[in-house]
C-alpha positions as a printed NumPy array, in Angstrom:
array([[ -0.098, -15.469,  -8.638],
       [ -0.508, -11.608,  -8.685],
       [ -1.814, -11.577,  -4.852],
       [  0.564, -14.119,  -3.651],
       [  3.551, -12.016,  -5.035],
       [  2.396,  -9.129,  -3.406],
       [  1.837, -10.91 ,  -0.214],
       [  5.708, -12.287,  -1.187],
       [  6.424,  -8.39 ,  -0.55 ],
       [  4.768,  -7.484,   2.874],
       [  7.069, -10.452,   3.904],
       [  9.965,  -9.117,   2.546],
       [  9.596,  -6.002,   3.61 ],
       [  7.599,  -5.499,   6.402],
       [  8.891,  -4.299,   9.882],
       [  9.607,  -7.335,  12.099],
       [  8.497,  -9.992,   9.138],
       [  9.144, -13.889,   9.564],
       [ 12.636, -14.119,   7.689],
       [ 12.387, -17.75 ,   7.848],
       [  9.94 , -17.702,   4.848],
       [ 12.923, -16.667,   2.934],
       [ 15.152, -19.432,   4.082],
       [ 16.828, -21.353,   1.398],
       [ 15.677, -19.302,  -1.453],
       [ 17.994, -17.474,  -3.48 ],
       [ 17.47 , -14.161,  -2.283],
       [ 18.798, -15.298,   1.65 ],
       [ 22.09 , -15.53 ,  -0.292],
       [ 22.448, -11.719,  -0.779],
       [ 23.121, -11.168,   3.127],
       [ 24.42 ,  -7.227,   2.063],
       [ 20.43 ,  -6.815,   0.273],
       [ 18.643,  -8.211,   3.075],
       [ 20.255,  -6.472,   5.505],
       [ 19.475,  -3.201,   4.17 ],
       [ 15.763,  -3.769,   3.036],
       [ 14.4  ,  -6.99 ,   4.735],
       [ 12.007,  -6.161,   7.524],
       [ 13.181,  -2.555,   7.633],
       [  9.766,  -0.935,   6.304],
       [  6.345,  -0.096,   7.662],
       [  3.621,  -1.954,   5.101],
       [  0.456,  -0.64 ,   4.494],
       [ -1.247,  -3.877,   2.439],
       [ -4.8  ,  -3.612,   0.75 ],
       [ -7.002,  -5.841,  -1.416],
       [ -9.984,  -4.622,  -2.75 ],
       [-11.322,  -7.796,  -3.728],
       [-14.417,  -7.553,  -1.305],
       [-15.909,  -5.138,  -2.636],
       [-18.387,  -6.093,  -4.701],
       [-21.601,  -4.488,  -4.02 ],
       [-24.983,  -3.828,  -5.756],
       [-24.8  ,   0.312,  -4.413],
       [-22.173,   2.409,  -4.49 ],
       [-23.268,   3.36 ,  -0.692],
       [-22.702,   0.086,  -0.107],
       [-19.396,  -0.297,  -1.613],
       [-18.398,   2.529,  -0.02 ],
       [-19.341,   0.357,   3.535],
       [-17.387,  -2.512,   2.132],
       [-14.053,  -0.241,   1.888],
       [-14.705,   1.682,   5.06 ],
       [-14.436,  -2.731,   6.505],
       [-10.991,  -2.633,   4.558],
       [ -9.494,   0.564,   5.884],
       [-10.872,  -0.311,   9.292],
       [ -8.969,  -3.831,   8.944],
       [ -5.781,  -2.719,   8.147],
       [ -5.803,   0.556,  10.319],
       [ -6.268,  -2.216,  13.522],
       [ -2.984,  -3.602,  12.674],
       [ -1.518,  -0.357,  13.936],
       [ -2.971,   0.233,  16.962],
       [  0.646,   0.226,  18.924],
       [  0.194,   4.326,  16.917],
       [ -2.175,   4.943,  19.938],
       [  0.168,   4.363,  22.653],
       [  3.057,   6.234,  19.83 ],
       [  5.438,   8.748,  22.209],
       [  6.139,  10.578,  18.729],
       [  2.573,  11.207,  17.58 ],
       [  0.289,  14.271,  19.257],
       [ -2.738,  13.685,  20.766],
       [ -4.265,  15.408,  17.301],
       [ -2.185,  12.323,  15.605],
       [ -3.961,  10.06 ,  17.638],
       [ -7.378,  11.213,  17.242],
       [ -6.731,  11.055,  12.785],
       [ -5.86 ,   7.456,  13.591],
       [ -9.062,   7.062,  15.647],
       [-11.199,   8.148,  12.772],
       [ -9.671,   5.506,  10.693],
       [-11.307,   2.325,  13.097],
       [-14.889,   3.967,  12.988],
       [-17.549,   1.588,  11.276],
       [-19.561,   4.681,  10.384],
       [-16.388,   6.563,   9.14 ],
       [-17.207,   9.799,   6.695],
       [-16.374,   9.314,   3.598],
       [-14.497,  12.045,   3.346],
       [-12.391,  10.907,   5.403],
       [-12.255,   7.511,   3.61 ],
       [-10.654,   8.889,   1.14 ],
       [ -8.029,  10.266,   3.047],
       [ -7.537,   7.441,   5.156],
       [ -4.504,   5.635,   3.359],
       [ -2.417,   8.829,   3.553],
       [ -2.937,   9.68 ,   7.124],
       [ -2.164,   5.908,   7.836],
       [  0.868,   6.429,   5.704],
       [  2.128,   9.636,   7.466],
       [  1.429,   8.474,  11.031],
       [  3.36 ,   5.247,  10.111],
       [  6.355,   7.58 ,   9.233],
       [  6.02 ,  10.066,  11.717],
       [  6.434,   6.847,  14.411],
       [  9.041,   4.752,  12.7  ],
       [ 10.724,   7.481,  10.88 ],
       [ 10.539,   5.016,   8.244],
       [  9.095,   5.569,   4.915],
       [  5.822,   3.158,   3.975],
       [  5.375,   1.   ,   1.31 ],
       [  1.944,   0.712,   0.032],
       [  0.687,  -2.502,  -1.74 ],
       [ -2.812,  -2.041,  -3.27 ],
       [ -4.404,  -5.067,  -5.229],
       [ -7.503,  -5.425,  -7.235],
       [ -7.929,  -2.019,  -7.549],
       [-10.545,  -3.519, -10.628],
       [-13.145,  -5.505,  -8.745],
       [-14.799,  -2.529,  -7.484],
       [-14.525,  -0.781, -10.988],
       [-15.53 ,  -3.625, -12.923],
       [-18.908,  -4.266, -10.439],
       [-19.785,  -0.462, -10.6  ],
       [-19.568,  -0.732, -14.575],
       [-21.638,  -3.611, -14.257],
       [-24.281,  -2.105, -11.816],
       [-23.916,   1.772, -13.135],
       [-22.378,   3.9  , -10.518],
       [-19.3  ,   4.067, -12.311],
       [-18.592,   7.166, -12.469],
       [-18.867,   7.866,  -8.51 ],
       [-16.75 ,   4.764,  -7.901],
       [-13.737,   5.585, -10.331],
       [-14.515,   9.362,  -8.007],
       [-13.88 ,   7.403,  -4.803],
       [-11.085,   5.098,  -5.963],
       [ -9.064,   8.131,  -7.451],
       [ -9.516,  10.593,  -4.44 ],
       [ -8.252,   7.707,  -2.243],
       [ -5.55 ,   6.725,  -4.142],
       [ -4.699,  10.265,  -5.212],
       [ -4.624,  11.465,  -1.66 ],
       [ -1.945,   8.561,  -0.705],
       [  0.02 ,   8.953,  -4.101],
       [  0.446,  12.772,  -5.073],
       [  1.778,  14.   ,  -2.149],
       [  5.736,  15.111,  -1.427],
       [  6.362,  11.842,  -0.217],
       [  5.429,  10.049,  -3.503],
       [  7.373,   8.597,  -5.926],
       [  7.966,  11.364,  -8.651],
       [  7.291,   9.292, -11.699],
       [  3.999,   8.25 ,  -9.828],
       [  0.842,  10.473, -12.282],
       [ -2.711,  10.076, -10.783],
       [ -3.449,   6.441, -10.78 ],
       [ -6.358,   6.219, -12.806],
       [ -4.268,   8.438, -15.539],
       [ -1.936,   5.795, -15.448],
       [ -4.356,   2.708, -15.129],
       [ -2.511,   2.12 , -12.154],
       [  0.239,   0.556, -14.36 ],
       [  3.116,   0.372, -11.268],
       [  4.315,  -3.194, -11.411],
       [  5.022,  -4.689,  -8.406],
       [  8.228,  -6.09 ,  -9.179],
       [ 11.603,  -4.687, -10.484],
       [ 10.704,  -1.116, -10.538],
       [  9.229,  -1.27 ,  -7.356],
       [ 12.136,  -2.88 ,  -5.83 ],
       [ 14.358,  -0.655,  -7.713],
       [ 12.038,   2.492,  -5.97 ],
       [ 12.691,   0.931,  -2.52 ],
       [ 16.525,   0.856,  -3.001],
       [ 16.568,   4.515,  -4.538],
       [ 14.011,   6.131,  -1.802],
       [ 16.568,   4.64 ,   0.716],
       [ 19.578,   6.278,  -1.727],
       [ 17.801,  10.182,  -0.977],
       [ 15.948,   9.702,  -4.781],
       [ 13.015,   9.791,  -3.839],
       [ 10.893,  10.157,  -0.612],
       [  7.911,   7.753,  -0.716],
       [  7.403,   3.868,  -2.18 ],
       [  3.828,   3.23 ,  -3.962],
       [  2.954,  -0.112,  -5.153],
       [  0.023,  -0.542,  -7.054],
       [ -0.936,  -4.209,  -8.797],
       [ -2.123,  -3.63 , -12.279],
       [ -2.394,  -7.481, -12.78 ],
       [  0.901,  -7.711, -14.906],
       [  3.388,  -8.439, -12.295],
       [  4.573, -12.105, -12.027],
       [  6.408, -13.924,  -9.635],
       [  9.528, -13.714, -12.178],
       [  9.272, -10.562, -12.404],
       [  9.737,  -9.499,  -8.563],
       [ 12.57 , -12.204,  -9.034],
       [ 14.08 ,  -9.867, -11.474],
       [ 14.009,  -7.321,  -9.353],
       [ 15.902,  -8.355,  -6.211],
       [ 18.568,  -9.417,  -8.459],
       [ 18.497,  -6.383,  -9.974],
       [ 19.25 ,  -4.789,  -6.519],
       [ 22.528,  -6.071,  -6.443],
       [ 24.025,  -4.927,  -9.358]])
C-alpha cells in the first residue's frame, strides 16, 4: 500500500499527469485544489527496492541503474533554452553507466535544481524503500559505508536552501516524513512563499488514509 500511495502522488502531482485517474474520486470534487496543485509540479520518483546486493560496490552499481532510470525521463533538459551548456553537461553525468560515485551522491540534487531552473517550478521528491539497501548491508556487513552513501545522497538533495526547513538529515530523523498530510500540507505552504522546496521521504507509515487526510486537509 505504501508504494502504491506514493505512486497515487506522482499522479497527482506530476507535470502533465493523466487526470483521468482521478475521475470520480472525491478529490475531482475540489475543482479550486486541483487547479492549483494537480499536474503543476516536476516529480523526481525513486524506489530503492533493487538494490539488494552481496557488495557494497555492487550496490553502489545497482543505484547508479536507478539514478540513470529516472534521470532518462528528463532528457527534454538537454534540448532546455534555460539551462547552460555547463547545465547540460551535470545532466549528462547523471545517464553514465560508469557514473563516479561522487557524483552519485549528488545526483538527486542536481536533477532537482535543473528541474527548477527549466520549469521554474519547485520539485517534489518521492523516495521509497530507503530500507532495503540498509537492511541487506546489515545483513552482508558493509553497513556502515551504505548508511555513508544513502545519507550523502539524501543529504545533498535535502539540506540545501530549497529544502523544507523542518527537514534534519534523514538518517537523524529515520527518514520519518510521511507521505501524506504533512506532505500535502508542505506542497500547499511552499506554493504560499513558506517554504522553498517539497521532500517526500516513505518511512513505511504512510497509508492510503492518511494521504486522504491530507487533501482534505488542503481545503480547509
Amino acid at each position: 500500500g505504501k508504494t502504491l500511495n506514493m505512486s497515487m502522488l506522482k499522479a497527482f502531482f506530476e507535470l502533465n499527469g493523466d487526470k483521468n485517474c482521478f475521475k470520480g474520486t472525491r478529490i475531482s470534487r475540489e475543482v479550486y485544489l486541483c487547479e492549483q496543485y494537480m499536474g503543476k509540479f516536476p516529480v523526481i520518483f525513486i524506489s530503492l527496492k533493487s538494490i539488494s546486493a552481496q557488495t557494497y560496490e555492487k550496490a553502489c552499481d545497482m543505484a547508479i541503474q536507478i539514478v540513470n532510470g529516472e534521470a532518462r525521463r528528463f532528457q527534454y533538459l538537454l534540448d532546455s533554452e534555460r539551462l547552460t551548456e555547463y547545465d547540460k553537461d551535470a545532466f549528462k553525468s547523471l545517464l553514465l553507466p560508469d557514473m563516479k560515485e561522487s557524483v552519485l551522491c549528488s545526483s538527486l540534487r542536481i536533477l532537482s535544481e535543473l528541474l527548477e531552473k527549466h520549469h521554474g517550478q519547485k520539485v517534489i521528491l518521492l523516495i521509497d524503500e530507503y530500507d532495503v539497501p540498509l537492511a541487506k548491508a546489515f545483513e552482508l556487513g558493509y553497513y556502515n559505508s551504505m548508511t555513508l552513501l544513502i545519507r550523502n545522497l539524501f543529504e545533498n538533495a535535502l539540506k540545501t536552501k530549497r529544502t523544507v526547513p523542518t527537514t534534519e538529515t534523514v538518517l537523524e530523523k529515520q527518514m520519518k516524513i510521511e507521505a501524506g498530510s504533512e506532505a500535502l500540507q508542505q506542497i500547499a505552504q511552499s506554493q504560499e512563499g513558506l517554504v522553498d522546496h517539497v521532500d517526500i521521504v516513505d518511512d513505511g507509515a504512510c497509508t492510503g488514509e492518511d494521504t486522504g487526510n491530507g487533501v482534505e486537509h488542503l481545503t480547509d
